[in-house]
C-alpha positions in Angstrom: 13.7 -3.5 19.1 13.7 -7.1 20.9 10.1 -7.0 21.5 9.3 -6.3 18.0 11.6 -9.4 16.6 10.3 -11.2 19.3 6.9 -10.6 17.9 8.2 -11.4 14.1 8.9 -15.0 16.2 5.7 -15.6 17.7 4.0 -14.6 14.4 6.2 -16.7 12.5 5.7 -19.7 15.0 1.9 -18.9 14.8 1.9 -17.9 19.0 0.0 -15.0 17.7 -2.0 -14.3 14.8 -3.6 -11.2 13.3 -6.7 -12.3 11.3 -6.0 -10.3 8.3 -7.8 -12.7 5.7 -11.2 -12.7 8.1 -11.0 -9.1 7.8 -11.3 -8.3 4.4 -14.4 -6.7 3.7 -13.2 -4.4 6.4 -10.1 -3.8 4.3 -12.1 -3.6 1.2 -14.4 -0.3 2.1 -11.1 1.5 3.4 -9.1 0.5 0.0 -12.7 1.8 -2.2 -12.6 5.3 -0.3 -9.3 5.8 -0.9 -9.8 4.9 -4.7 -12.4 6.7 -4.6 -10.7 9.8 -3.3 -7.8 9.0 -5.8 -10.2 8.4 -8.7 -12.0 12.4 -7.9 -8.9 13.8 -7.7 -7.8 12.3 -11.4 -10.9 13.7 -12.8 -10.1 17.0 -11.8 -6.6 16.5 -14.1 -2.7 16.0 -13.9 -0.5 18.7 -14.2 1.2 17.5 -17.0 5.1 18.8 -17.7 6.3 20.3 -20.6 7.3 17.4 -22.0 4.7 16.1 -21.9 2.8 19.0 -23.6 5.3 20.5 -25.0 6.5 24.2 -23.8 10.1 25.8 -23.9 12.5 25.8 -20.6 15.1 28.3 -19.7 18.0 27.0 -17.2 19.7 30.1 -15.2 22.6 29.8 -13.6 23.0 33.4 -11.1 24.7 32.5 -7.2 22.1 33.8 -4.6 19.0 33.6 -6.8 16.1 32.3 -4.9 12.9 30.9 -6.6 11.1 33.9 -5.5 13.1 36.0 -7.1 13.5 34.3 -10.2 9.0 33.6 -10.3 8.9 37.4 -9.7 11.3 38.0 -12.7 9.9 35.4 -14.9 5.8 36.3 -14.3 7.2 39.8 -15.5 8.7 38.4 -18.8 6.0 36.0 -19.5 2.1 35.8 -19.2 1.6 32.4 -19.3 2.4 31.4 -15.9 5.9 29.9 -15.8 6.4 27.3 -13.2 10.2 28.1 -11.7 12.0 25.5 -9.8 15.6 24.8 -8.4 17.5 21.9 -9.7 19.8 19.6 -7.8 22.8 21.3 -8.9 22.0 24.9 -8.0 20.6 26.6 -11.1 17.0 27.6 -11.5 14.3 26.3 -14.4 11.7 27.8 -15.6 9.2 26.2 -17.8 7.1 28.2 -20.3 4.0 26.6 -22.0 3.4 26.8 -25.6 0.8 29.2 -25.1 3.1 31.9 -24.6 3.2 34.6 -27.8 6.7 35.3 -27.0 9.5 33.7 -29.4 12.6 31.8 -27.6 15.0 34.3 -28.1 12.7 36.9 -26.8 12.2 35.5 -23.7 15.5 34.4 -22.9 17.0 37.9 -23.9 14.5 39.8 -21.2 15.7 37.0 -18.6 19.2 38.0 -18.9 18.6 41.5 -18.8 16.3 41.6 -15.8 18.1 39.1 -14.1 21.5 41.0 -14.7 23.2 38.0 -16.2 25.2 37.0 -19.2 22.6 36.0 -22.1 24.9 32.8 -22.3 24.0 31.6 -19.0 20.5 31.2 -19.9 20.4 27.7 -21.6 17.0 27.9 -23.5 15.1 24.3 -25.2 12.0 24.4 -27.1 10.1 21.0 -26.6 7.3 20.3 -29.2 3.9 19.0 -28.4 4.1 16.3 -30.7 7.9 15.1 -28.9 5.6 15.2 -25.7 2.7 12.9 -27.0 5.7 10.2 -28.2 6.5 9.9 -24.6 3.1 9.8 -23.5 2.6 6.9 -26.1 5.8 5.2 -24.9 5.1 5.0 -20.7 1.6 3.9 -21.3 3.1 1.2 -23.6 5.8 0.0 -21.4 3.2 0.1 -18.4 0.9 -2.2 -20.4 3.8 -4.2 -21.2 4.7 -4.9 -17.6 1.3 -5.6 -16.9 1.5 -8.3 -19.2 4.1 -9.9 -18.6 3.7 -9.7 -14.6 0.6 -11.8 -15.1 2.0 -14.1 -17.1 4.6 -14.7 -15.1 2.3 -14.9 -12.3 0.3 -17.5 -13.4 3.3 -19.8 -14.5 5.1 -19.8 -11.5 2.0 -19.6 -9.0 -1.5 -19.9 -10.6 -4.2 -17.6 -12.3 -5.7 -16.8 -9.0 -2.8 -15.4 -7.4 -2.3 -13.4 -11.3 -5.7 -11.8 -10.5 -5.1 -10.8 -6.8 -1.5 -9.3 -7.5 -2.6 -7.2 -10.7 -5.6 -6.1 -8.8 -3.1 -5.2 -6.2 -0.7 -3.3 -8.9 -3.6 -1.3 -10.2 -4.9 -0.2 -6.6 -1.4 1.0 -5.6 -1.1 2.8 -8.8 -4.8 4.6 -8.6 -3.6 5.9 -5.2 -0.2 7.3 -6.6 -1.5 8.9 -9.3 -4.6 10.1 -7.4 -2.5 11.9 -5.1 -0.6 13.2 -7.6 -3.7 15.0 -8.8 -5.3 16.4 -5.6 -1.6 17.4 -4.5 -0.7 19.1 -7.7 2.6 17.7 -8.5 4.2 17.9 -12.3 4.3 14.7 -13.9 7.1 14.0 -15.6 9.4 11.6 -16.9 10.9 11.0 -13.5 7.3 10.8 -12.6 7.1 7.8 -14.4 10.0 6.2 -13.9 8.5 6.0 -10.0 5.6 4.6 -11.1 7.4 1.8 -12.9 9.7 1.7 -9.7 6.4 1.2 -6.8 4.4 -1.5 -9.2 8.1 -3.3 -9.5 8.3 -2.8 -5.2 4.1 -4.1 -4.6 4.7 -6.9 -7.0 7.8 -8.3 -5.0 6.5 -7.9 -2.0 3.4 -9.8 -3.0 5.4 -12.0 -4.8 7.7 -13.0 -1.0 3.5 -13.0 0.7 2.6 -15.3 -1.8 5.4 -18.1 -2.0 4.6 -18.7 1.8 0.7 -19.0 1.4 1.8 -21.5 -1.4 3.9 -23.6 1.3 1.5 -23.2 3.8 -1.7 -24.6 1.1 0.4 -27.3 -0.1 -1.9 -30.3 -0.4 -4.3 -28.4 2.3 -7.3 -30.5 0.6 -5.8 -33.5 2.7 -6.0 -32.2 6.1 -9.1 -31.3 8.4 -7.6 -28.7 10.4 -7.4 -25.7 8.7 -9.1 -24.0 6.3 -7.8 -22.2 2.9 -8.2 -18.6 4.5 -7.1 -20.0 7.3 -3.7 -21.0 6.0 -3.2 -18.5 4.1 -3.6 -15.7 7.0 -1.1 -17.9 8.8 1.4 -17.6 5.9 0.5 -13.5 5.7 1.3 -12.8 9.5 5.0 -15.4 9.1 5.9 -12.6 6.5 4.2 -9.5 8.3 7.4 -8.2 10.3 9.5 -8.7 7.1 7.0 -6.7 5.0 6.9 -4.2 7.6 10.6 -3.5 7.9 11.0 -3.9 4.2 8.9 -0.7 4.0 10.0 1.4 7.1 13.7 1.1 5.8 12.7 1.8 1.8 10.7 4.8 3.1 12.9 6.1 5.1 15.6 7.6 2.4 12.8 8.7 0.0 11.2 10.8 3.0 14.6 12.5 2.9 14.1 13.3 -0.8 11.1 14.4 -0.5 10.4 16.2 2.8 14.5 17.4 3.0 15.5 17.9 -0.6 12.0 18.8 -2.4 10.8 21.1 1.3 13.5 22.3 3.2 16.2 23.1 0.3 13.8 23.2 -2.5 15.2 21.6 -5.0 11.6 20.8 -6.8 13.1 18.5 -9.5 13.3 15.5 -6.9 9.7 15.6 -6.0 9.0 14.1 -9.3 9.9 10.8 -8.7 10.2 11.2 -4.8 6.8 11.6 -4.0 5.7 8.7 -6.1 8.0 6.7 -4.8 7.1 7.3 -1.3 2.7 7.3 -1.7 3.8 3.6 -4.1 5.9 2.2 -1.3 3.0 2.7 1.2 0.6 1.8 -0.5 2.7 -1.1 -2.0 3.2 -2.5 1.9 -1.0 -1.9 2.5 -1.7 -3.9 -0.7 0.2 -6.9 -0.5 -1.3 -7.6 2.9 -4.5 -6.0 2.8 -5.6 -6.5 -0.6 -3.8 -9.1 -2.6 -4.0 -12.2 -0.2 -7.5 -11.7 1.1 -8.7 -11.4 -2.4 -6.5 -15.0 -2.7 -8.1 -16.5 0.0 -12.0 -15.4 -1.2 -10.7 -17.0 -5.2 -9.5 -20.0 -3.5 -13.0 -20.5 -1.4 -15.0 -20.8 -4.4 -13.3 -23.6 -5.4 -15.3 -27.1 -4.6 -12.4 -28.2 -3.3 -12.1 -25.6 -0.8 -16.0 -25.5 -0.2 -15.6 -29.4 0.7 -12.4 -28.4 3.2 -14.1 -25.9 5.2 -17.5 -27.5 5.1 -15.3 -30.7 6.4 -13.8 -28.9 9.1 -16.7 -26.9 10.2 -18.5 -30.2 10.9 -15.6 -31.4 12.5 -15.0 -28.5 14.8 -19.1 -28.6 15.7 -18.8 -32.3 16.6 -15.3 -31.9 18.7 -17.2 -28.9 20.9 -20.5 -30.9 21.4 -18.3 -34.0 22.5 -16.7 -31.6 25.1 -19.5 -30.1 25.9 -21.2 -33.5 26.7 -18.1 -34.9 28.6 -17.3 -32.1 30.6 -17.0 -32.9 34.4 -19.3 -30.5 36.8 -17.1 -27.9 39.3 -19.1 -28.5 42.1 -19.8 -31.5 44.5 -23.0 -32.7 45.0 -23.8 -31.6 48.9 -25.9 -34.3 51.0 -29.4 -33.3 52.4 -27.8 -33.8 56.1 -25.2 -31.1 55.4 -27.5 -28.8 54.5 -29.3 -26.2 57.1 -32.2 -26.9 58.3 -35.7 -25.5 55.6 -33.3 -26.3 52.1 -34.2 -29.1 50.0 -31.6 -31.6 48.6 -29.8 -32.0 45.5 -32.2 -32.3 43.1 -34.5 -30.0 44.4 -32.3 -27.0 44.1 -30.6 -24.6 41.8 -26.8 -25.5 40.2 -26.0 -22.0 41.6 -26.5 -23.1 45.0 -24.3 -26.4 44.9 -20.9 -26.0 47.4 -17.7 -25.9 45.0 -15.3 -28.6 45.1 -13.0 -28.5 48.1 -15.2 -25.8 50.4 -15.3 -27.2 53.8 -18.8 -28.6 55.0 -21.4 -27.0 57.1 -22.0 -29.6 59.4 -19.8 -29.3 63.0 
């Protein structure tokens, strides 16, 4: 643990630097596969939950009943392949589409009998399509919203360029999330949502905390002949790097419990909803705000003329400072005299640099 805050130092201190920004077209093609992996596995559809398309769901409440036994039970009382999952307080859901030719009351009457329980512990609700499309409406509202107003406040508080990068950033995190979502199969639901709300709000303060230092570190950068835009702003992404880092290793870490402890080993399948979106956003949140967002800063910034004049200014400069030491750099060996030499070798000038006596060998001659 020393070692790695000792690193956060030197990076902070700029004793070592990881060239991020210089990287980017490297960091580019692995964020484009994974899109396009993402993007494949939205085409082949969400599973959507029933509130979302509207279904009935029947809440049992039996000690000892296991998932199994309750899918075994249900696929025998329905034929429209009910999804059956354990909630967080003990009981057991099962979700029936609308497809299903059997009435409420029906099915809710055979669960209690073949489950060998009261009829008034099975809590039945009937969810309409059109209760499902409201809600449907209402997230992709409130996400537009957010997107809105992120940029906006983006490009008060910094500038339109760092607007771009971050909301390019937000909709790359959320591409993966819900991408994954798709190839894994997960229901989407309202918690669903509410962790996609929760990972944009995580990316965009992360890149937010990335951001405010490349802004200190670029203040009045066209002044100065010594470092470059990207330059500068890799400088300001590797002061922040450890921060980032353990910012995500610590948010991770609880949501891994949810989802590989509560959602795997005790099966309690409501918490994957929002647990597994949580914990493919906050990774991808981390990647993003270094990976992505400032790169895609640094390449805006370089097209301005400003920034062309900076780098074309330094570039000259550096060229010129390496010729000069280049031209006054003092020779390693000693120049050997044509007595000291044995007897069928030419002199100084008549031989190669490869055969001149380094400085402070003792001579030949006795």
């Amino acid at each position: 643990m020393s070692r790695f805050s000792n690193l956060g130092h030197r990076l902070y201190q700029g004793e070592v630097s990881f060239d991020f920004v210089g990287r980017r077209k490297l960091w580019y093609s692995i964020s484009g596969v994974i899109v396009l992996v993402a993007a494949i596995g939205l085409a082949m559809g969400l599973h959507l939950g029933i509130e979302f398309k509207g279904g009935s769901v029947y809440t049992v409440s039996k000690p000892g009943l296991t998932v199994s036994q309750a899918q075994d039970t249900a696929d025998q009382v329905v034929s429209s392949h009910p999804l059956v999952q354990s909630t967080d307080n003990g009981k057991i859901r099962i979700q029936v589409s609308t497809d299903e030719p059997k009435s409420s009351d029906e099915i809710r009457s055979q669960l209690s009998q073949k489950l060998s329980v009261p009829l008034d512990t099975v809590e039945a609700q009937v969810i309409g399509p059109s209760w499902g499309k409201q809600i449907s409406q209402k997230a992709l509202t409130g996400l537009i919203v957010f997107m809105i107003l992120v940029t906006a406040y983006l490009a008060i508080a910094f500038e339109w360029r760092m607007a771009v990068a971050a909301l390019v950033a937000l909709i790359h995190d959320l591409l993966i999330t819900i991408g994954v979502y798709a190839l894994v199969g997960f229901e989407v639901t309202p918690g669903t949502v509410i962790g996609f709300l929760t990972i944009l709000g995580y990316s965009l303060y992360d890149t937010v905390v990335v951001f405010d230092t490349v802004k200190e570190n670029t203040k009045g950068i066209a002044k100065q002949n010594r470092l470059t835009y990207s330059e500068a702003a890799n400088a300001g992404l590797n002061q922040t790097l450890v921060r980032s880092l353990n910012t995500t290793v610590v948010a991770l870490l609880p949501v891994a419990a949810l989802l590989f402890i509560g959602g795997g080993i005790l099966g309690a399948g409501t918490l994957n909803d929002i647990s597994l979106a949580l914990f493919i956003g906050l990774a991808a949140g981390a990647y993003s705000s270094i990976c992505v967002a400032t790169p895609l800063l640094a390449q805006l910034k370089e097209e301005q003329p400003e920034m062309k004049a900076l780098r074309k200014r330094i570039l000259q400069r550096r060229a010129a400072e390496a010729k000069a030491e280049a031209a006054d750099a003092v020779p390693a060996d000693e120049e050997i005299a044509d007595e000291d030499l044995p007897a069928g070798m030419v002199g100084q000038r008549g031989r190669s640099a490869g055969t001149t006596r380094a400085k402070g060998r003792p001579s030949t001659k006795r």
